[in-house]
C-alpha positions as CSV (number, residue, x, y, z in Angstrom):
1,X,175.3,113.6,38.8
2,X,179.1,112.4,39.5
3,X,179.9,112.7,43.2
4,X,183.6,114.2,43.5
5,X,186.0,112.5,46.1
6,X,186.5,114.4,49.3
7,X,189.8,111.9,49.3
8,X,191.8,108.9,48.8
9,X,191.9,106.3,51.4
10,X,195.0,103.2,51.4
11,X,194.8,99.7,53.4
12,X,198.6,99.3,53.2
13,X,199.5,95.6,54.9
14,X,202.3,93.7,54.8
15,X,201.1,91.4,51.8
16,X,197.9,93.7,50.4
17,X,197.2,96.5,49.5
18,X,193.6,98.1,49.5
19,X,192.5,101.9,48.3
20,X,189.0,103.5,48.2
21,X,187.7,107.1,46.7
22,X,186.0,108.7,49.2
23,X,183.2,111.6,48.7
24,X,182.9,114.0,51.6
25,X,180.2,112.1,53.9
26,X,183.2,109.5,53.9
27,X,180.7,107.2,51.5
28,X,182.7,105.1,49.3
29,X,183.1,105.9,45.3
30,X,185.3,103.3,44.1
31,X,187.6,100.8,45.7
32,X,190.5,98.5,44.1
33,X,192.6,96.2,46.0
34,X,195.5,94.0,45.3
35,X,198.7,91.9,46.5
36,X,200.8,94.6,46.2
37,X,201.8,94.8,49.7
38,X,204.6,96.0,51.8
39,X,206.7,93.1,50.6
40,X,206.1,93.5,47.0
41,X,206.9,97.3,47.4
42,X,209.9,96.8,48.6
43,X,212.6,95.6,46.6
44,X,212.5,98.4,43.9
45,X,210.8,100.6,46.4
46,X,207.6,101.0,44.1
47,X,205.1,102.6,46.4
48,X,204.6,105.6,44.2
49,X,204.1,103.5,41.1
50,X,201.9,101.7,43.2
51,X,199.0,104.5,44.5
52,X,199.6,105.9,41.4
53,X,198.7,103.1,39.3
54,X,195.5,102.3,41.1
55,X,194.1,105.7,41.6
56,X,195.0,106.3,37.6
57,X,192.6,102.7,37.3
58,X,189.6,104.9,39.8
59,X,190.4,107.8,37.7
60,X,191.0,109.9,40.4
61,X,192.0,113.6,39.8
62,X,195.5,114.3,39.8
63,X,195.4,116.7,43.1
64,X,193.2,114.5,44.8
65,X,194.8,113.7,48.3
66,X,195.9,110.5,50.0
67,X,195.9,109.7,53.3
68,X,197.7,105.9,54.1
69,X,197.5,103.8,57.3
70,X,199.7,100.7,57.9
71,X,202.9,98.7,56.7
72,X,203.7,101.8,54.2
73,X,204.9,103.6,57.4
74,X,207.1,101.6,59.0
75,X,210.7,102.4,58.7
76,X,212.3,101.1,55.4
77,X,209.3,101.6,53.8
78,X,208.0,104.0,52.0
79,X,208.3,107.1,54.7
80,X,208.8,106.3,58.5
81,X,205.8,107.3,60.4
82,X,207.3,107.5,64.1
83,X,205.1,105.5,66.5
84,X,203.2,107.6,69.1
85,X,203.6,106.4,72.3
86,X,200.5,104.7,74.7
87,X,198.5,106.6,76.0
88,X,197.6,107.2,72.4
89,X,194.4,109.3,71.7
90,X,193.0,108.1,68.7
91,X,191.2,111.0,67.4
92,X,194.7,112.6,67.2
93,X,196.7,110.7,64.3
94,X,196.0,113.2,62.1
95,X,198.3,115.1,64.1
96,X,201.9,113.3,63.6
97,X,200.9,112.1,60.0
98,X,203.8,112.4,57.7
99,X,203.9,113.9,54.5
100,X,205.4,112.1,51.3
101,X,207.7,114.8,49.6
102,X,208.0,112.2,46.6
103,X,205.1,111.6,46.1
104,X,203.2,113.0,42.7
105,X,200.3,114.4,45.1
106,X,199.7,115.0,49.1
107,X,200.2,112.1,50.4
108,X,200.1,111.7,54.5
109,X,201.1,108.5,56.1
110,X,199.3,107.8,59.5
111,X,201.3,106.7,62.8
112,X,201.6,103.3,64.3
113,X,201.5,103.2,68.3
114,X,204.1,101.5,70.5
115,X,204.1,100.5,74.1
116,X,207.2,101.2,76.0
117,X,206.9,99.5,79.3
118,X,209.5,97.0,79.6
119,X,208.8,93.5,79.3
120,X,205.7,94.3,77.4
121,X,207.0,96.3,74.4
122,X,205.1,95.9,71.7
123,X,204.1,98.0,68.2
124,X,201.2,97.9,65.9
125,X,200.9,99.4,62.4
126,X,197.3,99.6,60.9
127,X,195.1,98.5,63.7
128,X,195.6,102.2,66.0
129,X,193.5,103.2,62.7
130,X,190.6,100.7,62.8
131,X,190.3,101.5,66.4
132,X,190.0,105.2,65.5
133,X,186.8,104.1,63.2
134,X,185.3,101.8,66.4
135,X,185.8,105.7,68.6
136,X,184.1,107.5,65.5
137,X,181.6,105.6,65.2
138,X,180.8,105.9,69.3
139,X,182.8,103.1,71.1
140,X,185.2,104.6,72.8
141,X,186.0,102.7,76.3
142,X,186.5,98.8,76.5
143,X,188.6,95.7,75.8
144,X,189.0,94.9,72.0
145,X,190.0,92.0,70.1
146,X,191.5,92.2,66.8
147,X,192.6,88.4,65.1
148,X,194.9,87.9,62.6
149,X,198.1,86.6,61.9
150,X,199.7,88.8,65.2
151,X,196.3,89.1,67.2
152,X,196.0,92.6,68.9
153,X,194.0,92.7,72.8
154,X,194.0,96.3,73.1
155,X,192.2,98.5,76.3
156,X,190.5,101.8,75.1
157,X,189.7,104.5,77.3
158,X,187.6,107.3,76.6
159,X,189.0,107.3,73.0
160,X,192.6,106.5,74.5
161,X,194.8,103.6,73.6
162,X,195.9,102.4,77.3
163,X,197.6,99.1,76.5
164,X,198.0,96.3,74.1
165,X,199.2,92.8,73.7
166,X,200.1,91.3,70.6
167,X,199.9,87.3,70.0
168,X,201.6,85.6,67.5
169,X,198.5,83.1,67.0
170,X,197.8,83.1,63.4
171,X,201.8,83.0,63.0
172,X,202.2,80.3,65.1
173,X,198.9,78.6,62.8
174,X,200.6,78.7,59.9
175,X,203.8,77.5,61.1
176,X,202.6,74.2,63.0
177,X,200.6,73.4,60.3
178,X,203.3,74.4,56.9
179,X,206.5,73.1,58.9
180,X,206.1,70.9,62.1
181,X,205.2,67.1,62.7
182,X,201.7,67.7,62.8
183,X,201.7,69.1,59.1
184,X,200.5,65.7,57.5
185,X,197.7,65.5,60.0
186,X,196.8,68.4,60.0
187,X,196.4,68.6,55.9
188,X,194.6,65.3,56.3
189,X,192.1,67.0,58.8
190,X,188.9,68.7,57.8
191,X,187.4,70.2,60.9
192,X,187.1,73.7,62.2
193,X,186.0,75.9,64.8
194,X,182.4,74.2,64.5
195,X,183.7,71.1,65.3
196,X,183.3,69.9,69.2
197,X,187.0,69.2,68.9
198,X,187.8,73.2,69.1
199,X,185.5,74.1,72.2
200,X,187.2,70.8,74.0
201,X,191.0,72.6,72.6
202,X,189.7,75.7,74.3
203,X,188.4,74.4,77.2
204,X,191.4,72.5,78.0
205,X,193.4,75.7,77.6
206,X,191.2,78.1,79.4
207,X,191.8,75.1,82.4
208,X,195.4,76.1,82.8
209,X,197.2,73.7,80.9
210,X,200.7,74.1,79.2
211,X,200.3,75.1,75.2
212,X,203.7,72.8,74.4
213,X,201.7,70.2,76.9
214,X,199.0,69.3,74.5
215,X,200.0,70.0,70.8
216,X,202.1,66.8,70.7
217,X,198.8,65.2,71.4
218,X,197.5,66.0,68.3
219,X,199.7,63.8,66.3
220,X,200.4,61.3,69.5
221,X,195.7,61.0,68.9
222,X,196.6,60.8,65.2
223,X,199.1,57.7,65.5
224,X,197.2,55.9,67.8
225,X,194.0,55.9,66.4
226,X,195.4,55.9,62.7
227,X,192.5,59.1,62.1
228,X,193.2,63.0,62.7
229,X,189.5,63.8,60.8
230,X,189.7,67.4,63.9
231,X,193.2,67.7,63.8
232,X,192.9,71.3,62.4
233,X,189.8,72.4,64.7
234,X,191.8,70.9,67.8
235,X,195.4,72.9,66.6
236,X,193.1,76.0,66.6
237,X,191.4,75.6,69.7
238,X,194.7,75.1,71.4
239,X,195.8,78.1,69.8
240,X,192.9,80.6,70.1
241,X,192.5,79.0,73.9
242,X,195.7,79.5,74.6
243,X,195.6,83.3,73.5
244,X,192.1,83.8,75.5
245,X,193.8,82.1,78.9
246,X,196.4,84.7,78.8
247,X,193.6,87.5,78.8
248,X,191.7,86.5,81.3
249,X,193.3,88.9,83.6
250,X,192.4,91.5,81.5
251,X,189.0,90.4,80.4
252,X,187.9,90.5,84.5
253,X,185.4,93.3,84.9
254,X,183.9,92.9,81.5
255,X,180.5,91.8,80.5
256,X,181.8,91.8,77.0
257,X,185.2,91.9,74.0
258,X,184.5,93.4,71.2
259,X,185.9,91.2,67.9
260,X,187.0,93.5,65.2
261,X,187.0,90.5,62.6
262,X,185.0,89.1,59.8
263,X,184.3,85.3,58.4
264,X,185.4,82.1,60.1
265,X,188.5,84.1,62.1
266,X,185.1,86.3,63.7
267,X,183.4,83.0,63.8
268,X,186.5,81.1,66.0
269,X,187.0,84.2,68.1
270,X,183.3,84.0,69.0
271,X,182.8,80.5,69.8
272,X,186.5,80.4,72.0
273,X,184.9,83.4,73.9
274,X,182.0,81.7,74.6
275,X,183.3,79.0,76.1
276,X,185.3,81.6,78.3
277,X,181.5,82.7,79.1
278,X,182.7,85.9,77.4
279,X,180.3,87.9,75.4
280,X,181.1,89.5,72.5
281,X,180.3,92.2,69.3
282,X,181.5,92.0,66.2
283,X,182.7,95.0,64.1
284,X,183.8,95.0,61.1
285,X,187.5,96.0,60.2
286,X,187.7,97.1,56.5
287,X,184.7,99.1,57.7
288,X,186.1,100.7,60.4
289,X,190.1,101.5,58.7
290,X,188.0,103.2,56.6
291,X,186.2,105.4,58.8
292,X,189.2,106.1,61.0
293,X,191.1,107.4,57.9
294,X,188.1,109.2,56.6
295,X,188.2,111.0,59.7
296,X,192.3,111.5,59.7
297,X,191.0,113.0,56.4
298,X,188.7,115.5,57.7
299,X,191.3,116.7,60.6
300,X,194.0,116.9,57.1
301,X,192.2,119.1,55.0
302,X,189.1,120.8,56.6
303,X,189.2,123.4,53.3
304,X,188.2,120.4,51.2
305,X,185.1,119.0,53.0
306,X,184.0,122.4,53.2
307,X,183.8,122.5,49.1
Protein backbone atom coordinates (compact mmCIF):
# COMPACT_ATOMS: atom_id res chain seq x y z
CA UNK A 1 0.00 0.00 0.00
CA UNK A 2 1.37 3.67 -1.13
CA UNK A 3 1.48 6.10 1.85
CA UNK A 4 0.09 9.54 0.60
CA UNK A 5 2.04 12.78 1.71
CA UNK A 6 0.58 14.71 4.51
CA UNK A 7 3.05 17.53 2.82
CA UNK A 8 6.04 18.96 1.22
CA UNK A 9 8.93 20.02 3.18
CA UNK A 10 11.99 22.59 1.50
CA UNK A 11 15.65 23.09 3.05
CA UNK A 12 16.06 26.46 1.16
CA UNK A 13 19.96 27.76 1.82
CA UNK A 14 21.83 30.14 0.34
CA UNK A 15 23.77 27.59 -2.04
CA UNK A 16 21.27 24.31 -1.66
CA UNK A 17 18.42 23.37 -1.86
CA UNK A 18 16.76 20.30 -0.08
CA UNK A 19 12.89 18.97 -0.27
CA UNK A 20 11.32 15.83 1.36
CA UNK A 21 7.50 14.24 0.91
CA UNK A 22 6.21 13.87 4.06
CA UNK A 23 3.31 11.33 5.18
CA UNK A 24 1.21 12.43 8.14
CA UNK A 25 3.34 10.93 11.15
CA UNK A 26 5.99 13.45 9.65
CA UNK A 27 7.98 10.02 8.27
CA UNK A 28 9.79 10.80 5.19
CA UNK A 29 8.49 9.39 1.56
CA UNK A 30 10.98 10.78 -0.71
CA UNK A 31 13.66 13.39 -0.59
CA UNK A 32 15.79 15.15 -3.52
CA UNK A 33 18.31 17.79 -2.98
CA UNK A 34 20.42 19.89 -5.12
CA UNK A 35 22.58 23.20 -5.70
CA UNK A 36 19.93 25.14 -6.55
CA UNK A 37 20.16 27.52 -3.85
CA UNK A 38 19.18 30.97 -3.11
CA UNK A 39 21.94 32.25 -5.35
CA UNK A 40 21.10 30.15 -8.28
CA UNK A 41 17.41 31.25 -7.86
CA UNK A 42 18.05 34.45 -8.16
CA UNK A 43 19.07 35.97 -11.28
CA UNK A 44 15.92 34.84 -13.31
CA UNK A 45 14.06 34.53 -10.20
CA UNK A 46 13.38 30.62 -10.74
CA UNK A 47 12.00 29.48 -7.42
CA UNK A 48 8.77 28.20 -8.88
CA UNK A 49 10.51 26.32 -11.66
CA UNK A 50 12.53 25.12 -9.00
CA UNK A 51 9.90 23.34 -6.24
CA UNK A 52 8.12 22.54 -9.13
CA UNK A 53 10.68 20.70 -10.92
CA UNK A 54 11.63 18.52 -7.99
CA UNK A 55 8.27 17.69 -6.52
CA UNK A 56 7.21 16.80 -10.46
CA UNK A 57 10.80 14.33 -10.03
CA UNK A 58 8.92 12.84 -6.31
CA UNK A 59 5.72 12.80 -8.21
CA UNK A 60 4.01 14.65 -5.87
CA UNK A 61 0.29 15.48 -6.39
CA UNK A 62 -0.41 18.65 -7.84
CA UNK A 63 -2.44 20.19 -4.64
CA UNK A 64 -0.04 18.81 -2.39
CA UNK A 65 1.13 21.68 -0.04
CA UNK A 66 4.53 23.22 0.64
CA UNK A 67 5.76 24.65 3.48
CA UNK A 68 9.64 26.43 3.01
CA UNK A 69 12.10 27.51 5.71
CA UNK A 70 15.27 29.54 4.96
CA UNK A 71 17.08 31.77 2.30
CA UNK A 72 13.74 31.58 0.10
CA UNK A 73 12.33 34.23 2.59
CA UNK A 74 14.55 36.77 2.84
CA UNK A 75 13.74 39.90 1.02
CA UNK A 76 14.57 39.79 -2.75
CA UNK A 77 13.95 36.44 -2.80
CA UNK A 78 11.30 34.67 -3.54
CA UNK A 79 8.53 36.27 -0.95
CA UNK A 80 9.82 38.31 2.15
CA UNK A 81 9.04 36.46 5.23
CA UNK A 82 9.28 39.43 7.90
CA UNK A 83 11.57 38.42 10.77
CA UNK A 84 9.76 38.01 14.20
CA UNK A 85 11.37 39.66 16.72
CA UNK A 86 13.29 37.83 20.05
CA UNK A 87 11.57 36.66 22.26
CA UNK A 88 10.53 34.37 19.57
CA UNK A 89 8.37 31.29 20.56
CA UNK A 90 9.18 28.59 18.34
CA UNK A 91 6.16 26.57 18.30
CA UNK A 92 4.56 29.75 16.79
CA UNK A 93 6.07 30.19 13.07
CA UNK A 94 3.31 28.76 11.65
CA UNK A 95 1.67 31.79 12.69
CA UNK A 96 3.43 34.69 10.46
CA UNK A 97 4.25 32.22 7.54
CA UNK A 98 3.61 33.82 4.28
CA UNK A 99 1.75 32.62 1.49
CA UNK A 100 3.18 32.39 -2.21
CA UNK A 101 0.30 33.91 -4.43
CA UNK A 102 2.51 32.75 -7.56
CA UNK A 103 3.02 29.86 -6.73
CA UNK A 104 1.19 26.77 -8.84
CA UNK A 105 0.08 25.29 -5.19
CA UNK A 106 0.04 26.52 -1.31
CA UNK A 107 3.08 27.40 -0.68
CA UNK A 108 3.97 29.07 2.91
CA UNK A 109 7.28 30.42 3.57
CA UNK A 110 8.46 30.33 7.37
CA UNK A 111 9.91 33.43 9.27
CA UNK A 112 13.41 34.22 10.15
CA UNK A 113 14.01 35.87 13.75
CA UNK A 114 16.03 39.00 14.38
CA UNK A 115 17.43 40.51 17.50
CA UNK A 116 17.03 44.18 17.94
CA UNK A 117 19.10 45.21 20.81
CA UNK A 118 21.54 47.58 19.67
CA UNK A 119 25.01 46.63 19.33
CA UNK A 120 24.01 43.02 19.13
CA UNK A 121 21.67 43.07 16.04
CA UNK A 122 21.75 40.15 14.42
CA UNK A 123 19.24 37.84 11.96
CA UNK A 124 18.97 34.22 11.17
CA UNK A 125 17.11 32.54 8.33
CA UNK A 126 16.71 28.57 8.60
CA UNK A 127 18.13 27.83 11.92
CA UNK A 128 14.73 29.43 14.20
CA UNK A 129 13.35 26.18 12.26
CA UNK A 130 15.84 23.50 13.40
CA UNK A 131 15.46 24.85 16.80
CA UNK A 132 11.68 24.36 16.54
CA UNK A 133 12.48 20.46 15.77
CA UNK A 134 15.11 20.34 18.99
CA UNK A 135 11.53 21.98 21.16
CA UNK A 136 9.37 19.26 19.35
CA UNK A 137 11.22 16.78 19.97
CA UNK A 138 11.43 17.79 24.00
CA UNK A 139 14.38 20.22 24.40
CA UNK A 140 13.14 23.21 25.03
CA UNK A 141 15.43 25.33 27.62
CA UNK A 142 19.31 25.66 27.13
CA UNK A 143 22.33 27.03 25.33
CA UNK A 144 22.68 25.69 21.64
CA UNK A 145 25.35 25.68 19.19
CA UNK A 146 24.72 25.52 15.61
CA UNK A 147 28.34 25.57 13.20
CA UNK A 148 28.47 26.55 9.94
CA UNK A 149 29.76 29.08 7.72
CA UNK A 150 27.97 32.04 10.28
CA UNK A 151 27.85 29.89 13.58
CA UNK A 152 24.56 30.49 15.57
CA UNK A 153 24.93 30.45 19.90
CA UNK A 154 21.41 30.84 20.61
CA UNK A 155 19.63 30.69 24.46
CA UNK A 156 16.24 28.83 24.46
CA UNK A 157 13.82 29.24 27.09
CA UNK A 158 10.86 27.19 27.64
CA UNK A 159 10.50 26.90 23.87
CA UNK A 160 11.43 30.76 23.55
CA UNK A 161 14.28 32.10 21.44
CA UNK A 162 15.85 34.67 24.14
CA UNK A 163 19.12 35.65 22.33
CA UNK A 164 21.57 34.86 19.76
CA UNK A 165 25.02 35.48 18.47
CA UNK A 166 26.13 34.90 15.16
CA UNK A 167 30.05 34.23 14.32
CA UNK A 168 31.42 34.58 11.07
CA UNK A 169 33.81 31.40 11.74
CA UNK A 170 33.39 29.22 8.91
CA UNK A 171 33.46 32.67 6.76
CA UNK A 172 36.44 33.80 8.15
CA UNK A 173 37.82 29.70 7.38
CA UNK A 174 37.31 29.94 4.03
CA UNK A 175 38.69 33.34 3.55
CA UNK A 176 42.23 32.91 5.45
CA UNK A 177 42.69 29.86 3.83
CA UNK A 178 41.26 30.85 -0.29
CA UNK A 179 42.77 34.57 -0.06
CA UNK A 180 45.40 35.40 2.75
CA UNK A 181 49.24 34.63 3.31
CA UNK A 182 48.57 31.62 4.94
CA UNK A 183 46.79 30.12 1.81
CA UNK A 184 49.97 28.08 0.59
CA UNK A 185 50.45 26.69 4.04
CA UNK A 186 47.59 26.01 4.73
CA UNK A 187 46.90 23.92 1.26
CA UNK A 188 50.19 22.21 2.02
CA UNK A 189 48.80 21.23 5.58
CA UNK A 190 47.00 18.01 6.24
CA UNK A 191 45.87 18.08 9.83
CA UNK A 192 42.51 18.58 11.45
CA UNK A 193 40.65 18.81 14.57
CA UNK A 194 42.30 15.37 15.68
CA UNK A 195 45.51 16.68 15.43
CA UNK A 196 47.11 17.96 18.97
CA UNK A 197 47.78 21.13 17.05
CA UNK A 198 43.85 22.16 17.31
CA UNK A 199 43.37 21.45 21.18
CA UNK A 200 46.85 23.65 21.63
CA UNK A 201 44.86 26.55 18.89
CA UNK A 202 42.00 26.24 21.34
CA UNK A 203 43.61 26.25 24.40
CA UNK A 204 45.61 29.26 23.53
CA UNK A 205 42.42 31.00 22.64
CA UNK A 206 40.23 30.00 25.48
CA UNK A 207 43.60 31.66 27.60
CA UNK A 208 42.70 35.17 26.51
CA UNK A 209 44.80 35.73 23.78
CA UNK A 210 44.25 38.19 20.76
CA UNK A 211 42.77 36.17 17.49
CA UNK A 212 44.92 38.73 14.99
CA UNK A 213 47.83 37.89 17.81
CA UNK A 214 48.46 34.34 16.80
CA UNK A 215 47.26 33.67 13.09
CA UNK A 216 50.45 35.37 11.75
CA UNK A 217 52.15 32.62 13.68
CA UNK A 218 50.98 30.14 11.51
CA UNK A 219 52.93 31.12 8.52
CA UNK A 220 55.81 32.98 10.90
CA UNK A 221 56.00 28.51 12.35
CA UNK A 222 55.69 27.70 8.59
CA UNK A 223 58.85 29.88 7.48
CA UNK A 224 60.86 29.08 10.11
CA UNK A 225 60.76 25.57 10.30
CA UNK A 226 60.25 25.28 6.44
CA UNK A 227 57.04 22.58 7.43
CA UNK A 228 53.19 23.64 8.13
CA UNK A 229 52.23 19.54 8.16
CA UNK A 230 48.96 21.29 11.17
CA UNK A 231 48.68 24.40 9.64
CA UNK A 232 44.92 23.72 8.89
CA UNK A 233 44.12 22.06 12.41
CA UNK A 234 46.01 25.09 14.13
CA UNK A 235 43.92 27.93 11.72
CA UNK A 236 40.80 26.00 13.06
CA UNK A 237 41.60 25.77 16.46
CA UNK A 238 42.28 29.50 16.51
CA UNK A 239 39.16 29.98 14.91
CA UNK A 240 36.69 27.60 16.70
CA UNK A 241 38.70 28.81 20.16
CA UNK A 242 38.25 31.96 19.40
CA UNK A 243 34.44 31.65 18.90
CA UNK A 244 34.10 29.44 22.24
CA UNK A 245 36.21 32.28 24.34
CA UNK A 246 33.67 34.76 23.44
CA UNK A 247 30.89 32.43 24.87
CA UNK A 248 32.17 31.68 27.85
CA UNK A 249 30.07 34.30 29.53
CA UNK A 250 27.23 32.72 28.24
CA UNK A 251 28.17 29.10 28.68
CA UNK A 252 28.56 29.94 32.79
CA UNK A 253 25.79 28.05 34.55
CA UNK A 254 25.72 25.18 32.11
CA UNK A 255 26.71 21.57 32.62
CA UNK A 256 26.30 21.30 28.97
CA UNK A 257 25.88 23.03 24.76
CA UNK A 258 24.09 21.31 22.77
CA UNK A 259 25.88 20.95 18.97
CA UNK A 260 23.25 20.89 16.34
CA UNK A 261 25.86 19.63 13.70
CA UNK A 262 26.96 16.49 11.91
CA UNK A 263 30.56 15.02 10.53
CA UNK A 264 33.92 16.57 11.25
CA UNK A 265 32.18 20.40 11.84
CA UNK A 266 30.22 18.09 15.06
CA UNK A 267 33.42 16.46 15.50
CA UNK A 268 35.68 20.06 15.95
CA UNK A 269 32.86 21.67 17.89
CA UNK A 270 33.11 18.67 20.30
CA UNK A 271 36.63 18.43 20.87
CA UNK A 272 37.04 22.65 21.26
CA UNK A 273 34.28 22.21 23.90
CA UNK A 274 36.02 19.79 25.67
CA UNK A 275 38.90 21.50 26.08
CA UNK A 276 36.60 24.38 27.45
CA UNK A 277 35.60 21.34 29.98
CA UNK A 278 32.27 21.88 28.33
CA UNK A 279 29.96 18.98 27.74
CA UNK A 280 28.07 18.55 24.95
CA UNK A 281 24.98 16.60 22.73
CA UNK A 282 24.83 16.30 19.49
CA UNK A 283 21.56 16.68 17.36
CA UNK A 284 21.26 16.31 14.19
CA UNK A 285 20.19 19.32 11.94
CA UNK A 286 18.59 17.95 8.58
CA UNK A 287 16.79 15.84 11.22
CA UNK A 288 15.48 18.42 13.14
CA UNK A 289 14.49 21.29 10.02
CA UNK A 290 12.61 18.64 9.20
CA UNK A 291 10.66 18.02 12.18
CA UNK A 292 10.22 21.78 12.88
CA UNK A 293 8.62 22.23 9.50
CA UNK A 294 6.61 19.03 9.83
CA UNK A 295 5.18 20.55 12.77
CA UNK A 296 4.69 24.25 11.02
CA UNK A 297 2.80 21.78 8.77
CA UNK A 298 0.46 20.43 11.24
CA UNK A 299 -0.35 24.03 12.77
CA UNK A 300 -0.90 24.93 8.49
CA UNK A 301 -3.39 22.55 7.61
CA UNK A 302 -4.89 20.55 10.64
CA UNK A 303 -7.82 19.43 7.92
CA UNK A 304 -5.11 17.42 6.10
CA UNK A 305 -3.61 15.31 8.93
CA UNK A 306 -6.90 14.57 9.96
CA UNK A 307 -7.54 12.63 6.40
Amino acid sequence: MITAPFCAAADWGTTNFRLWLLDASGGVLAERSSGQGMRTCLPDHSFNAVIEEHLKGLDAPADLPVVVTGMAGARGAWKEAAYLDTPAQLDALHAKAVRVEEAQRDVRILPGVCQRRKGREDVMRGEETQLAGACAEGRRSGLFCLPGTHSKWVRLQEGRLTEFTTFMTGELFALMTGHSVLADMIAKGTGDSTSPAFADAVSEMLGGTALTGRLFSIRAASLLANDAPDARARLSGLLIGAEIAATREALQGDAAATLIASGAQAGAYETALSVAGVGCGILDGHDLVRRGLYSAALALWPERSAT
